[in-house]
Every structure is written in C-alpha cells, then in structure tokens.
N, C-alpha and C positions, 0 to 999 in steps of 0.2 A: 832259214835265213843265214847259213853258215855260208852260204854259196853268194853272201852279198858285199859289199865294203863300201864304207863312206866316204865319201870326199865332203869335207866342209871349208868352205872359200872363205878364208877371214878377212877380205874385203882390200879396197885401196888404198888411199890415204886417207878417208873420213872425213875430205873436208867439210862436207855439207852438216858433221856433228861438232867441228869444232866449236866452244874449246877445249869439248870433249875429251877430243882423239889430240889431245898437241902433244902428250906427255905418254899414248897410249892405241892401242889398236881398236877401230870398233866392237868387236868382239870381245874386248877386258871391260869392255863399258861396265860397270854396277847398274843393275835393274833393279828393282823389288824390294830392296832395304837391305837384301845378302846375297844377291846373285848373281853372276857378270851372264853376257850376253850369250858366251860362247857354250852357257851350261843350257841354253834352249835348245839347239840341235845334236849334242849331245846327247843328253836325257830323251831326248823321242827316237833314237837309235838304238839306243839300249833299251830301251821297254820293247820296243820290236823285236829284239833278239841279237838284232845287226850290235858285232860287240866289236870287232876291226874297224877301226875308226883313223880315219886322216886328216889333220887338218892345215890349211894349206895356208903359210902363215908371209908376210914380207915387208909392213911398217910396222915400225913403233913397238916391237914383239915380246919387249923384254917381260912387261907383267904377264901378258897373253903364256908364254911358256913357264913361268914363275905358276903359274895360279892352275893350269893344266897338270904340271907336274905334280904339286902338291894334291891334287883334288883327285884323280882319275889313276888310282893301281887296282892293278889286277891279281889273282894269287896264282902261287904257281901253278892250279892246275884247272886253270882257262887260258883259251887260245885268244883271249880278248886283249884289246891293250887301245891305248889312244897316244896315236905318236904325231908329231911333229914335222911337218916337213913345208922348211924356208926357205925362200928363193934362194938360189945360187948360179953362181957362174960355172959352165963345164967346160972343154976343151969346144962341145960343138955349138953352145951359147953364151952368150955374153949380155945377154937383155933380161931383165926383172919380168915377172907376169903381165903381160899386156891387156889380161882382161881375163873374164871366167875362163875361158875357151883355152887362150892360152894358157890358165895356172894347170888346167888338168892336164893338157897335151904333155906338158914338158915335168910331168911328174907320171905320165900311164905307166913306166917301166915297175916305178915302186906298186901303185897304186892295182894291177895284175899281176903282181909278182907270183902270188899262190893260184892265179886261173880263177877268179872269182864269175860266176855266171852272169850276176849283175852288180852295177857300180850308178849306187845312190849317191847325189851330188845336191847338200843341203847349203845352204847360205847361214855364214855367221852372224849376222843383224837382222834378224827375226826373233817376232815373240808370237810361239803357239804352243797348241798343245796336236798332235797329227800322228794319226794311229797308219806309220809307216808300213806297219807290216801287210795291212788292206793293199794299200799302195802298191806293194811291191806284187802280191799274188796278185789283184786287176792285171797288172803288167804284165804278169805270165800266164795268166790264163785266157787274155786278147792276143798271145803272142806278136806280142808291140816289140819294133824293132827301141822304141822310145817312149816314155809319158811322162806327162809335164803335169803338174800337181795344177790345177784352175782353184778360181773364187772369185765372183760376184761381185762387180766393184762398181762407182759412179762413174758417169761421164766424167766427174774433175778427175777423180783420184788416176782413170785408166789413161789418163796424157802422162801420166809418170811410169807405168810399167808396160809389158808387154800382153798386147790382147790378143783371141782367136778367136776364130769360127770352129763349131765344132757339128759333123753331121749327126744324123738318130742315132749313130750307133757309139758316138762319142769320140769318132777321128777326128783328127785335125784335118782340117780344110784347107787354113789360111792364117797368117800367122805376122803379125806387125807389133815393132818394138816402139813402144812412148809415139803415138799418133796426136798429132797435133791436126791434120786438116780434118774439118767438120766432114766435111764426105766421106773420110776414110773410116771417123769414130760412126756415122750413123749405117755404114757396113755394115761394121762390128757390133751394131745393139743387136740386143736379144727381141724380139717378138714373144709374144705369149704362146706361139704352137709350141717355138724352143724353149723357153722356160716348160710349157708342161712336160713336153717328150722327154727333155731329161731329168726331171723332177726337181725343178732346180727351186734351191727356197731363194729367189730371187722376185724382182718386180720387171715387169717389162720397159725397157727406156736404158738398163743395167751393160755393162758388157763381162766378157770373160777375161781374167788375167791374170799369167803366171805368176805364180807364188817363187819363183826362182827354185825350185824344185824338183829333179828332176832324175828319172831312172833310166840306164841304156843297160840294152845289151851290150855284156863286153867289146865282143866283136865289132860291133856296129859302132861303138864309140872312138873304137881304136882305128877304123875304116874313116868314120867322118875328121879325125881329127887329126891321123898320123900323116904330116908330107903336108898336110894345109896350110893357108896363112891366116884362118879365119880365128880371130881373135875373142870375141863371144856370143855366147851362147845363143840368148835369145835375138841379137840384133844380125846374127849372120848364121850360124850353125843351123838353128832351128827351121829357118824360112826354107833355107837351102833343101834339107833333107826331106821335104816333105813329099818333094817330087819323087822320090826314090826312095823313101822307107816309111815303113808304119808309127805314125803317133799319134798318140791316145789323148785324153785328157782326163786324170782323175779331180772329181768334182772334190772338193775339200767343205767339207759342211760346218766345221767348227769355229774358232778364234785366231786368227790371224794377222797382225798388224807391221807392217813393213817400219823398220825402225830408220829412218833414213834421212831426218832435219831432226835440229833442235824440236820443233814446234808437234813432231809425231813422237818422239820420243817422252817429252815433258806429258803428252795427252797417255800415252800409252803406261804411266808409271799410274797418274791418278786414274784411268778406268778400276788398277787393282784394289783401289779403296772402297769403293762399291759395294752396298750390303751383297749380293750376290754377282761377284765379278764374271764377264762372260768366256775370262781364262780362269780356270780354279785349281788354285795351286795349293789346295784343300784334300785335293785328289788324293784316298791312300796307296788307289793304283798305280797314279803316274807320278809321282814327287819330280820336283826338280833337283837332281844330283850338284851340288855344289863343295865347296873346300871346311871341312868341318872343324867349327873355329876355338870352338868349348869357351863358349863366354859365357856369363851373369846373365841374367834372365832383364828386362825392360824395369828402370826406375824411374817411378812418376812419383812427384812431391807437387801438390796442389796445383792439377792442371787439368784443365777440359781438354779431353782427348776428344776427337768425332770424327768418323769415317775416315781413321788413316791408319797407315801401317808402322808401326813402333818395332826394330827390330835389336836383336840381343846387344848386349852391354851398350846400348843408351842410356842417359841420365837425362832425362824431362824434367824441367823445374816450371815452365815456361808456363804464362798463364790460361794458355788456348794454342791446340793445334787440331785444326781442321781440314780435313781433302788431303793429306799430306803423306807423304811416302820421308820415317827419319829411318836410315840408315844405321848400322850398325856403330857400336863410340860411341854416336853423337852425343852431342852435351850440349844442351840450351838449357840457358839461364834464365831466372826469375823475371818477370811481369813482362815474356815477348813471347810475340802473336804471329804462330807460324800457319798463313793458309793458300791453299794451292800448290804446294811445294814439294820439292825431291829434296830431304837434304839428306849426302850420300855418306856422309859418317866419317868415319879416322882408320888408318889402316894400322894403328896403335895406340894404346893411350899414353896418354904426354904424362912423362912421369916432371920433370923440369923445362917450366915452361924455356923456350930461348929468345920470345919475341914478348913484347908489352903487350901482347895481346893473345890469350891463350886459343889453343884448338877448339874448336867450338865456336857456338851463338852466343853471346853476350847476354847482359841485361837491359830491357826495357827495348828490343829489337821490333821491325815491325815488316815483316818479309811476305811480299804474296808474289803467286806466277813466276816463280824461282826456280833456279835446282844451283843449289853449292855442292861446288865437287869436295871429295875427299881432303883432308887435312886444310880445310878453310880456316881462316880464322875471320872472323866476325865484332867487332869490336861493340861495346856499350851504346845503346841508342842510334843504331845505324836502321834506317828506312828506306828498303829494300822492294819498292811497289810500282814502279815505271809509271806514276801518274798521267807524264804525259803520251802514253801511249807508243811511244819509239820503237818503231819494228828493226831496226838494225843502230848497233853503235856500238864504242866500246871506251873503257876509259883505265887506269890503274886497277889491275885485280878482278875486271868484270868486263863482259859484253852481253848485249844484248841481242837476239837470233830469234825470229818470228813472236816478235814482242815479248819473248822470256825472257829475263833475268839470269845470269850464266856466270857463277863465281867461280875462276879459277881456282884447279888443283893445286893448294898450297898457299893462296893469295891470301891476304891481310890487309882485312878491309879498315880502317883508322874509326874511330867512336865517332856517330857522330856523322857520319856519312849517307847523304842523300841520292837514292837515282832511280 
C-alpha cells in the first residue's frame, strides 16, 4: 500500500446539513458523542496501510484544520502524515473546486508528486467501516484502469446517488448519476440471475450505487482529468470513461450510510445506540482515530440511561435518556427527558458562566427527535418535541430539517420555550 495515496474530498458548502455546516465544514461535523466526520475516511486509510493522506479542504475550514492538526501526527520515522490542501487561487486559476473532479484535477501536481501507482479518492461525509486494502488489491489484480466501491440500495434511496449495471465479471457496463425516470431506474434493478452471479447479499427489485469511492490508476486518472472541463466524477467523468477504459466495481458488504440531510444524519447517530450496532466501533482491530482529549470518565446522578451513548466528561443529572447520542461536556440537569436525540456537548467547560443561561440542558427540559450542536444553551423547562410535526422551519436559535429539531451552535434557547 505504500504505492497508494488518498484524496479525501471535504465536501461543498453542506447546505443540505445546515445548521450544521453554518459555522463549520461537513467533515468537522461531531458524529458518535467524540468524533468528527473527517475521522471516518481517515481511520479506514490507515488500517489499510495507505498512511499519505490528502484532504482536500474549501468552506468553513477553520475547525476542519484546527482538529486535523491536533489529532493526526506522525513520528519521525514514518513516511506517513495527513496534510492539508485548500483551495487557492494560482496564476493559471482563479475558480474554487467546482465539484469532485475538479478538486482533484487541480491538486494532481501535489497529489503524484512521489509517483504514487494508485490514488484512492474517499469522500468526507461518510459513515463506514471498509477494508480498503481488499479494494485496492481487486483493483489490481482485475487490472482495472478504475473501481468504484458499489452497495445495494432501494429504489428511493438510488434517485440520490449514482447507480450501474455491472456484467458477470463485475465491469461496469453502464453508469447514471441520481436517475429520476422510472425507465431508467427499472434498467438499473437487479434480477435474481445478478444478484446470485455476484453473490450479492441483496434482494431482487434493489439497484447498484456508488459509495463515492473510488480507485484509479495514476496514469489514467491524470489522462481522464488533465486538459478536461469535466467537473465530477460520477455525473461526467465516470460515464465517459467507460467507453475507453476498464471499470470495475467492488461490491462493499458491510455498513455504510451516506451522511447527506439532517434527517440521515440524526438516523445514522441513533442506529449507534443499538444493542448490536451494524457499524461497531467496538472493533479492537479498527478503532476510529480521533483528537485525544484526556477527559473524566461519564457522571450519572439518578438517571435512567437506555440504549444511548454517554461520552467522556458528561455530567447526567437528568431523569431518563433514551435512544440518545450525549456528547462529550455535556451537562443536563435534573428531572429532564432526553429521547431520540444527538446532543453534541461543549468544546470546553464553562468555568464563568456569561449568559443567564449556562452551557448545557437545563432543568425539568423535555427534548425528543433533536440534535443540539455544541456550546447550546438550553434554558429551565424548555420543550423541545415538534408536536406538530413541521418538517421545515426555523425560529431564534433553532430550525427544524426533516422534522428534526436543530439547535444552533452556541444559541440560547430562554426557559420556558416551546417548539
């Protein structure tokens, strides 16, 4: 794997995760109670061995490099490192990344600078766990000028990303980005001959689609993309090349979940609550590598905890949390009932409070189908439960995005407050 190097795409402006990304890159997102987004591709580069790592960075950047820096050194006698590289203007560009295609094109000079054989190109809003290294030997032992990582998806979900046809031997065929006409999706279903032929743990009616994943040969990547105007990958690059070079498609069998609305992102924090979650970050072969923070271990004072994840220097007073993901800090207070919920913690504890309402959850709170970003404050007897079901709105300190609840990073919600 020393012959490989990573490109990891830290994404656009995030608006579809706002109010996520307003203060922040998708990739800085906090996942899991201690984890940002960017430690997912990350951490499955380095358990493969791939330890040259690039990530290609252009809104909202500052925690994104703040949390990279801290988190990801190498000692001096590895050739490994994880660096940095943010859009810029040169004498022969003047435009910001205009999409996947573009961010890599106009960074290839860095990105083969050492003559790497192949360049693995992961996406920063993703949650898996993906034993790259397979990936990468399939790739060369098909001697694939290309392979695109597949997974098994529904008719809904496959109108949001890119599907293929793939033949017995697991080429690509035919290749469409976010298919909207019914004739094009029912192409693209699987039959039961193809589901067996390539053993796919799939049901018949399913289609194929790219995990945004993807491996090239140097050369070929520097061929498809140097002098082009094609801007990305899966909606122009991909289609193109099939007529004139070899792509593969490695079947992905494990956990996967595209992080890409509010409403996949909120679902994909509580699947980790799960007596057996179908990503297990329990693993002591694959850990997720994140920023080592040396905090107190989780304080509960008379509280029903049930199938949620409590993570370091929390203080629980509260009298039930259920399904719930509490973040690091957090602090919830006496007789409040947190269920369904992301709440993502403090990025310090508040030593003097400066607001009438400190960091944290209050008392007597009553919060479901939520995620509070960091450094919330939550004021006494605020009810936090969208009774009436509102799938978009927003109001002082909060909006709501596919019926969740969405407290802004830093907002100060007043006691007492209903929505």
């Amino acid at each position: 794997m020393k012959g490989v190097v990573t490109a990891i795409l830290g994404g656009g402006q995030g608006t579809r995760l706002w109010p996520l990304t307003r203060y922040r890159a998708k990739p800085a997102v906090p996942i899991g109670g201690k984890f940002r987004l960017i430690d997912i591709p990350i951490s499955n580069s380095l358990h493969a061995g791939i330890e040259q790592v690039y990530v290609l960075t252009q809104f909202n950047t500052a925690s994104l490099h703040r949390h990279i820096a801290q988190t990801y050194r190498f000692d001096n006698f590895s050739a490994g490192f994880v660096n940095i590289l943010a859009a810029e203007q040169s004498l022969n560009n003047r435009d910001w990344y205009q999409g996947t295609a573009d961010a890599v094109r106009q960074n290839l000079r860095r990105l083969h600078y050492n003559r790497p054989e192949d360049t693995l190109i992961l996406s920063g809003d993703q949650l898996y766990l993906m034993d790259l290294y397979s990936f990468v030997s399939e790739h060369r032992e098909r001697q694939a000028d290309f392979s695109v990582a597949v997974k098994p998806v529904s008719r809904a979900e496959a109108q949001g990303l890119g599907v293929m046809r793939l033949d017995r031997t697991g080429r690509i065929v035919e290749f469409v980005e976010k298919p909207k006409d019914p004739e094009v999706i029912n192409r693209f279903t699987l039959d039961k001959e193809t589901v067996d032929t390539l053993s796919l743990d799939a049901e018949p009616g399913m289609l194929l689609a790219s995990m945004g994943i993807y491996v090239f040969k140097r050369g070929v990547l520097d061929e498809l993309l140097d002098g082009s105007e094609d801007d990305d990958f899966g909606r122009e690059v991909i289609p193109a090349a099939l007529a004139s070079h070899r792509g593969y498609g490695f079947i992905h069998r494990g956990y996967w979940r595209d992080i890409g609305t509010i409403g996949t992102f909120h679902r994909a924090n509580l699947e980790l609550t799960t007596p057996v979650p179908e990503l297990n970050l329990y693993d002591p072969d694959r850990p997720i590598f994140t920023h080592p923070r040396f905090l107190p271990g989780c304080k509960i004072r008379n509280c029903e905890a049930t199938r949620s994840i409590l993570a370091d220097g929390s203080i629980v007073a509260a009298s039930k949390v259920s399904r719930s993901v509490v973040g690091i800090r957090s602090i919830i207070l006496e007789e409040t009932v947190i269920e369904d919920s992301v709440v993502m913690g403090a990025t310090d504890f508040e030593k003097d409070p400066r607001d009438k309402v400190p960091v944290g959850i209050g008392r007597g709170c009553r919060i479901r189908g939520a995620i509070v970003d960091l450094n919330s404050r939550i004021g006494d007897d605020c009810v936090l439960t969208n009774e009436k079901g509102i799938e978009e709105g927003d109001g002082e300190g909060w909006s709501i995005r596919d019926g969740v609840i969405v407290v802004h990073r830093g907002a100060s919600i007043p006691p007492g407050t209903v929505v």
